[in-house]
C-alpha positions in Angstrom: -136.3 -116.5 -12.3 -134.6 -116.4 -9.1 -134.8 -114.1 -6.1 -132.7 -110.9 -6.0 -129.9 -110.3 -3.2 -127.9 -107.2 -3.1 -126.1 -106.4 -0.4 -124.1 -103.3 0.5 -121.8 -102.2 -2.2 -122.9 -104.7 -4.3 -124.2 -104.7 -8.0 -122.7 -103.0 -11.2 -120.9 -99.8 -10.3 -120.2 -96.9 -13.1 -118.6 -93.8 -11.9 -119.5 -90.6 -13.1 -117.9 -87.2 -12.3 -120.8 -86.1 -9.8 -120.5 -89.7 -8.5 -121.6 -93.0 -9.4 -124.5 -95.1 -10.5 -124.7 -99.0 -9.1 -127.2 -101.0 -10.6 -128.5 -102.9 -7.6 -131.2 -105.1 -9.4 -132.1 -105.9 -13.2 -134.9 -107.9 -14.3 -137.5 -107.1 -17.3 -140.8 -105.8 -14.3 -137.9 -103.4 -12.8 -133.9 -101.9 -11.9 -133.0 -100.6 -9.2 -130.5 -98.1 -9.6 -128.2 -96.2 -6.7 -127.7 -92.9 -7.1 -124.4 -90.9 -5.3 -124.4 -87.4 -6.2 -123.5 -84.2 -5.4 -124.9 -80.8 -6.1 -123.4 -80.7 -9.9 -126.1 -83.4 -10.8 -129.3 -81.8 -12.5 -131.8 -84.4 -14.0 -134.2 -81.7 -15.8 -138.4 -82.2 -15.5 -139.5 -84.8 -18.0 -142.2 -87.3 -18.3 -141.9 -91.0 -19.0 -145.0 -92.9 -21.0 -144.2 -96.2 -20.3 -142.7 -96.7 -16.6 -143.2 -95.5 -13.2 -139.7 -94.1 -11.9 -139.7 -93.8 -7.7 -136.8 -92.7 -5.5 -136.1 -93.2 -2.0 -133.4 -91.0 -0.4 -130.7 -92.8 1.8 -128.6 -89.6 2.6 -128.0 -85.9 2.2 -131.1 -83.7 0.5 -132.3 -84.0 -2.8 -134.6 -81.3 -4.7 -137.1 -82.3 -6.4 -139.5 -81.2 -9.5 -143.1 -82.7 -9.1 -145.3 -81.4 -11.5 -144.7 -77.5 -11.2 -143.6 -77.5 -7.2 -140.2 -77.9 -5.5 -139.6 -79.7 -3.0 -136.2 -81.1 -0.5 -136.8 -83.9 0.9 -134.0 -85.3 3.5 -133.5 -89.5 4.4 -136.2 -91.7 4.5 -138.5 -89.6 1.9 -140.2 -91.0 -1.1 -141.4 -90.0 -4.1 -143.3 -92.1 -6.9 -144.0 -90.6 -10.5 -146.7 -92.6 -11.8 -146.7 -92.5 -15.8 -147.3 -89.2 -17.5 -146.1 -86.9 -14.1 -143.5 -84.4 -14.6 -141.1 -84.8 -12.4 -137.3 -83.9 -12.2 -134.3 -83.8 -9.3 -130.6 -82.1 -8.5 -128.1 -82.0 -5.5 -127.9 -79.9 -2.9 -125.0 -78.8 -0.9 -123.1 -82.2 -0.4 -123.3 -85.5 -1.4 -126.3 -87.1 -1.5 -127.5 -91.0 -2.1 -130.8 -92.1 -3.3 -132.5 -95.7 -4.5 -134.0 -94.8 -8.0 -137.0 -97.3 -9.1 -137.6 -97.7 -12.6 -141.1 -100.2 -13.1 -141.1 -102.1 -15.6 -137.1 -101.4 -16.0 -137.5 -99.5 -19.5 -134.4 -99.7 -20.3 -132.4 -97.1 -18.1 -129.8 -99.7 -16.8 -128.6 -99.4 -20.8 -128.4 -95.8 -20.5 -126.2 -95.8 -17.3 -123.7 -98.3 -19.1 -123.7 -96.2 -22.6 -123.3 -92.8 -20.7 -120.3 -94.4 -17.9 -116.7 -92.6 -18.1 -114.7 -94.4 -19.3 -111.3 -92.9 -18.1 
């Protein structure tokens, strides 16, 4: 295995309508996904069994859902959901731009590339 290098703007980029998704790293202990969204974007509560999903925000505000509070958190904020905690986010006025943490990678990089527009 060999180290990792991304640098800015690079990796696999899929745009979405409410912005895009670049995969920034791959490998089978963890992805590393980055998020641009604006306030369209609603990722409901949910729970994951098998991976611990962490974001870091970059830029704008994100709301979050961690376990039954609310929360915005501005640039520089972190938030870990270990196995098993509810947790959820959407935009806020504006764009926004987050580093999303999936360990191990369960898959979501295969989501991202199934669910991509493809017009």
């Amino acid at each position: 295995m060999e180290p990792i290098v991304s640098r800015p703007g690079e990796g696999e980029r899929h745009d979405r309508a409410d912005g895009y998704r670049l995969i920034r790293a791959e490998t089978e202990q963890l992805s590393v996904i980055e998020f641009s969204f604006d306030e369209t974007l609603v990722v409901e509560p949910h729970v994951h069994s098998d991976h611990v999903d962490s974001f870091f925000v970059l830029e704008g505000e994100v709301e979050f859902t961690l376990g039954e509070e609310t929360v915005v958190l501005g640039p520089g904020s972190f938030v870990a959901a270990p196995i098993g905690a509810r947790h959820g986010f959407r935009g806020t006025a504006g764009r926004a731009r987050m580093l999303n943490f999936h360990a191990p990678n369960a898959d979501f990089t295969e989501l991202i590339r199934r669910t991509s527009r493809t017009d």
